[in-house]
Structures are given as C-alpha cells and as structure tokens.
N, C-alpha and C positions, 0 to 999 in steps of 0.2 A: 646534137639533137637532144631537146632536152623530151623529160617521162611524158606529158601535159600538152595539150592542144588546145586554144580557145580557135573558135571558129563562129566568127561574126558575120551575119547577114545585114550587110550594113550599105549605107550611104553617104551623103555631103550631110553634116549636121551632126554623125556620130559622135560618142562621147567616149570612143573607146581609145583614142590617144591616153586617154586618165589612166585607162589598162594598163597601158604598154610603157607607162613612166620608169625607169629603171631596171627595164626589159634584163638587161647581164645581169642584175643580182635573183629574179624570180625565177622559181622551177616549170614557167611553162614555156611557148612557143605561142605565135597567133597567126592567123590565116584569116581574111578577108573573101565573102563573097559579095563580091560589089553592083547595086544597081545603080549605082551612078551613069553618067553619060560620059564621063571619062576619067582615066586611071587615078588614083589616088595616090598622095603619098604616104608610101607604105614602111617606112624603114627600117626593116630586120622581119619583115612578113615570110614567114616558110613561100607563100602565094599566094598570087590576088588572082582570084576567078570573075571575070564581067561577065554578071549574067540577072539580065533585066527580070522586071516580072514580082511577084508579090513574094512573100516569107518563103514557104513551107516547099512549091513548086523549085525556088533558086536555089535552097540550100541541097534537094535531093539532087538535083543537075550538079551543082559542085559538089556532093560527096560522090556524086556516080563516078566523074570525072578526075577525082585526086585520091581515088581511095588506096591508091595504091601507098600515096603518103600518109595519109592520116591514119589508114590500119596497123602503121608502127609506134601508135602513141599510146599508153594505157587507160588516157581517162581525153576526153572530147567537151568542152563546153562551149555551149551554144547558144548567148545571151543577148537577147536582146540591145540593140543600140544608144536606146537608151536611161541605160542603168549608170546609175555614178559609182564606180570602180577604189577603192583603194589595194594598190599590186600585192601587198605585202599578203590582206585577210584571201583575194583570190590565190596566191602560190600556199594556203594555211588551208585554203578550202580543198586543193585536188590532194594536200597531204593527206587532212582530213578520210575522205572519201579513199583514198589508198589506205589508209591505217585498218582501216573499217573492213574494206574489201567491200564498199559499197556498188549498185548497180546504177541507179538510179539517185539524186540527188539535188539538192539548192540551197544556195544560198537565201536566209530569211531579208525578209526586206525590212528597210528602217523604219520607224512608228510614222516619220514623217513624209513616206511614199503615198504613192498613186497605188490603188489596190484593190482585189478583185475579190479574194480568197480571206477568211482572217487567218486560218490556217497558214498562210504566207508570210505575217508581219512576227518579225523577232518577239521573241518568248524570253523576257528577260531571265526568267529562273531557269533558264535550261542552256545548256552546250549544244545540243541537238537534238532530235526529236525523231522517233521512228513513224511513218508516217502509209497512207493509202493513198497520197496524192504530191504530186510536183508539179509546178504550174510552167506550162511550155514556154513561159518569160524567161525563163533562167536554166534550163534544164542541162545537168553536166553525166554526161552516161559512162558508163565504162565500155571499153571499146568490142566488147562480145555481147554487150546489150544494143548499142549503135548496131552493131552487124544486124538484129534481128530485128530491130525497128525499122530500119530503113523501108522495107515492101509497105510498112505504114503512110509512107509519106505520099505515095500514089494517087494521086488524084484531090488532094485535099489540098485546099487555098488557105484557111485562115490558121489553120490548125484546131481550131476545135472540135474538143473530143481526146483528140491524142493524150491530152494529161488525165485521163481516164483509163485509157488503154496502156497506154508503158505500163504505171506500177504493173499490173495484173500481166505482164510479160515478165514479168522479177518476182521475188519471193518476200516476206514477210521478216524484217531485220537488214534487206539490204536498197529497201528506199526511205531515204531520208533527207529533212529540212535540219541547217545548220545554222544556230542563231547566233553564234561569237562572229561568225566572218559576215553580217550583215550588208547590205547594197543598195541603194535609194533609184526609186522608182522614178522618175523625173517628169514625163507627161501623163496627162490623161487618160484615161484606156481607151481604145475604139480608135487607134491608127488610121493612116494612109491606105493601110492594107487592105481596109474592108472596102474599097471601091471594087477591087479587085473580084469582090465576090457578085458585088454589083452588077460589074459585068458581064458576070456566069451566070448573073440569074439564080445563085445561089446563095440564100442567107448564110449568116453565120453558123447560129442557131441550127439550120437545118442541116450543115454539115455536122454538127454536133450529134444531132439526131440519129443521120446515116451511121456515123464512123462507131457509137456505140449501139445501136441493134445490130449492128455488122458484126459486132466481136460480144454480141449476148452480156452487156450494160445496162441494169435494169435501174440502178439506184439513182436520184438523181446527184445532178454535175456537182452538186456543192454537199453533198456526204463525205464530209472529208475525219477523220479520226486519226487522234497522237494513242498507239499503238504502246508506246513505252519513251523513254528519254534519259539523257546522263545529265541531271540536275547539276548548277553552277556548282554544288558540295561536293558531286564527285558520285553522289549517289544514284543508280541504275532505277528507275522505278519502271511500271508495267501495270494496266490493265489484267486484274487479275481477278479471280471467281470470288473473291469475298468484299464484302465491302468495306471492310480497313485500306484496302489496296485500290477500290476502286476512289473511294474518299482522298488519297492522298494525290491518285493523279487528278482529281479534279478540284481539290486545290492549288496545283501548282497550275492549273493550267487554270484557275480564278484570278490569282496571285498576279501571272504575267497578264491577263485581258485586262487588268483593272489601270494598268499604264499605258494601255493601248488606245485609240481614237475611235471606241467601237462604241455603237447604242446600246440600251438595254435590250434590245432585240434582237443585236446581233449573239452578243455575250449568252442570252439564253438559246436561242436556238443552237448554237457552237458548243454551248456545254451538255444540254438535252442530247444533241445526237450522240454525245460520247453513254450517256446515260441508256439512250434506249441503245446502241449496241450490246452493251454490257449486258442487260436485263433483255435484250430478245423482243423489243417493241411489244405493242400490246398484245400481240398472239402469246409470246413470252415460248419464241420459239429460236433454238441455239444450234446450231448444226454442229457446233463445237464447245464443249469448256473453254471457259477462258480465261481459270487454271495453264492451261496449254502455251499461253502469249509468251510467258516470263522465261517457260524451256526453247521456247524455239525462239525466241531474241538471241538466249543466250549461245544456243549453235550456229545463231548466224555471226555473231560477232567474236565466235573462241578465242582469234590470235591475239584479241585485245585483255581477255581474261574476263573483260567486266560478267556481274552477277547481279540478277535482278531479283532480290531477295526479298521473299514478304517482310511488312512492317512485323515492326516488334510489338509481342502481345502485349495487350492492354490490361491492365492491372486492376482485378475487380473492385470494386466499391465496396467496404465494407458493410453489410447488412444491416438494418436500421434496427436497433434496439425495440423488442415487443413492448406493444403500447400496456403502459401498468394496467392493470381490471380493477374497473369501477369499485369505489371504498364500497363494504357492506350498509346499508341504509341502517340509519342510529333505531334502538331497540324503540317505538312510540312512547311518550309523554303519559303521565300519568294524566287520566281525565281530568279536563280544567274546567271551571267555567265557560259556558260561550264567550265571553268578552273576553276573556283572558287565552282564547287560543293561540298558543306561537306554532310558524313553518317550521318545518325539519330541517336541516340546513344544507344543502346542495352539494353532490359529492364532486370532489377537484379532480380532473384529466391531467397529464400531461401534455405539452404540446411540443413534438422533434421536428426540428428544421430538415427540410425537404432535399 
C-alpha cells in the first residue's frame, strides 16, 4: 500500500489512464468511482465503486462506503476526469503537500487550460503559492481534513460553494496552489453535471448561495488572495504591513499574469483585490496587521525551515545639493543719458537634475 490516494469520480471518456501510466514506479494508488453503465477496466485500482448520479452526491456514497480503505492513506486526491495528468509531477505533487504538512491543496493549471479562477493558472515565478482558495477541479486533502469535510458533501450536487468553505475548515500556511507540478484543463467548464441540478430545480449558482450563508461566507466567490509564496529563487515572500513587501509580492504576481491569457480586466481586478486586502478597502478597516501573515506562514511551514523575511532596506537617495542664492544685483550705473540707458544684466541659477 502505497502513502497517496487519487480517487476519481469518473466515467467512459476519462483521461485518467494518462494517471496511472507507470503506476509501480509512482508514490500513490488510485480508486475509481464510476458512473458508467458498466465496469471499467481498471488495472491495479485499490477499487471501482459503480455509483450513478452527478460529481459531489457519487463521491460522498463512495467515500461512505470505502472509508474504511481510504482512512489509511495520508493524503486523497480528487480530480476531476478530465485533467491531462503527467505521473511523475502528481507522485512530486502529494510529496510536495507531505513536505509541507499541507491540508488543503492543487495543482496550478497550464496557461493553456479551460479556466475559471486566474488564481488557478500556473504562476511562472513561483513553486507554490499560499493561497484562500482551491478550486474543487482538482482538490487533494489530507486525510484529517477529508475526515471533516465530508458532512459538507450532503446534499450538494454541483459542488459549488465548497471551494469557499474547505480553505476556512484549514488554517492560514496549510492551503496551497502548486505551480511546478502543473495540469491541463482539457474541456469547457459547465459539464454533464449541471443537468443534474436541472433536475432538482436547483441552480448552480444558488447552491453556491445556500452552501455559503450556511457556513457565514460574505465575500464574494472570486476573492481569491496569494497570501505568501516560495519564488522559483528559493526566496519565501509574504504580504506584509509595509509597502516594500507588499510591492514585491505584487510584482511577482505582475511578473507571472503578464504570460498568462488574462484581459487587462482580469490582471487589474486580481491585483486590486490583493491591494484592497492589504490596505482594508476603502473603510481602511484591518481586523489584523498583516505584519502577522509572514510569522504565522512561518509556523505553519517549520519542518521546512523556510523564512519569509522582509525585503532588504532601501538605500536612501542622497539629498539634492541647496539650490546656490541668487548673485547680489550689480551696485546701478552711473546716470547715463536717456539713449544711452543699458539693463543690469540678469543674475544665473543653477539647474540640478531631478
């Protein structure tokens, strides 16, 4: 048995053979819940559960049903069907999120996915990104956060909402988007699934609605904020109370939008809300410093050592040399003739580059 669980909610058309390519050399396991009409082949699956019926509903019936297996794995992912998989970056991705002592987590998606979120698509300058959001496409838990999400799954068809509700079940340094082990988005958004809701008479959208005033979700769905990150240099940065700190994560996070397939609309609104958090929206109200972000990244991530260290101070400008005082005006001309009046001759400034 290996540490690692993928657990696919899946059917005919899945892409998750790509998974399972060289299944003996990777560090996880996989399990199928299948809504097909009949068995798949599966080979080297821990278990295929057939159990009809839309996403959210099938997977809480198969984990009700195998939990008894799956409660001995330490980390569970639960990825949509169809993502294009390379094995090597997913057995990189549950190390990852083991290293970390992660709760909550995803893999970033490729520039050239289908996409919902920009907060989702790969951050080229960064390894990883601490984050306030996971997007229930790809969500990989660890198996004491699974334990308490599960009553979440109750009643909810499309899943929307949930990727609002997890992080805020986890802490602050232990949900996080990982952009080295990246994954392609392959169709559209707005699945098969959403008949489903059709049929209940229930929108998406309005499940959205329910599942956050249920758990006291005021902001909206796409408030999403990078919290801190381990830049590709190796360097820890973090939202922090000054603006040298907050300026460097919102370059890097300029830096990675600018290769990304995003509007100018998108790029400003995604950099704005990092902005009004930081500053407390226009009430310019802060329930916390955040000074605070950079110490408590760090206790959440100890076993790794990493240190999210202020920038290094800035090196004043040396002061601009006093402007020299106007020459004294020349002592007047002895009285001339009127035609023979000359001007006094106009006194020279300096002029110092700016």
């Amino acid at each position: 048995m290996k540490p690692y669980l993928i657990l696919y909610r899946t059917g005919p058309g899945s892409l998750h053979p790509h998974t399972i390519e060289r299944l003996h050399e990777q560090n996880f396991d996989y399990a199928l819940s299948w809504f097909g009409d009949t068995p798949p082949d599966a080979p080297g699956a821990v278990f295929v559960h057939m159990q009809k019926g839309p996403k959210y509903p099938g997977l809480e019936r198969t984990l009700n049903t195998h939990w008894r297996t799956i409660s001995q794995y330490r980390y569970v992912w639960m990825p949509d069907d169809d993502l294009l998989c390379v094995p090597e970056q997913v057995s990189r991705m549950f190390a990852t999120c083991d290293e970390l002592q992660l709760e909550l987590a995803q893999p970033a998606l490729t520039p050239d996915s289908y996409f919902a979120h920009p907060i989702t698509l790969r951050h080229a300058d960064f390894q990883l990104r601490f984050t306030n959001f996971v997007e229930i496409m790809a969500p990989v838990l660890s198996i004491d956060l699974l334990t308490r999400v599960i009553p979440t799954l109750a009643g909810n068809i499309s899943g929307y909402g949930l990727d609002s509700v997890w992080p805020r079940m986890s802490r602050l340094g232990k949900v996080a988007i990982l952009d080295d082990v990246p994954v392609k988005h392959t169709r559209p958004l707005g699945g098969p699934n959403y008949k489903f809701n059709q049929q209940a008479g229930l929108s998406a959208p309005q499940e959205d609605w329910i599942t956050c005033a249920s758990h006291f979700i005021d902001v909206t769905s796409d408030f999403h904020i990078n919290f801190g990150g381990l830049l590709q240099s190796g360097e820890a940065i973090a939202i922090g109370e000054s603006e040298d700190e907050m300026e460097v994560m919102l370059q890097a996070l300029l830096a990675s939008c600018s290769q990304l397939p995003f509007t100018a609309m998108q790029v400003t609104r995604y950099l704005a809300q990092h902005y009004q958090y930081w500053g407390g929206g226009k009430q310019s109200r802060l329930r916390y410093p955040r000074a605070l972000l950079g110490s408590l990244l760090e206790r959440a991530v100890k076993p790794t050592g990493m240190r999210f260290n202020k920038p290094a101070a800035k090196v004043a400008a040396p002061a601009p040399s006093p402007m020299p005082a106007p020459a004294p005006a020349p002592a007047p001309a002895p009285a001339m003739p009127p035609v023979h009046t000359m001007a006094a001759p106009m006194p020279s400034f300096g002029l110092h580059a700016r």
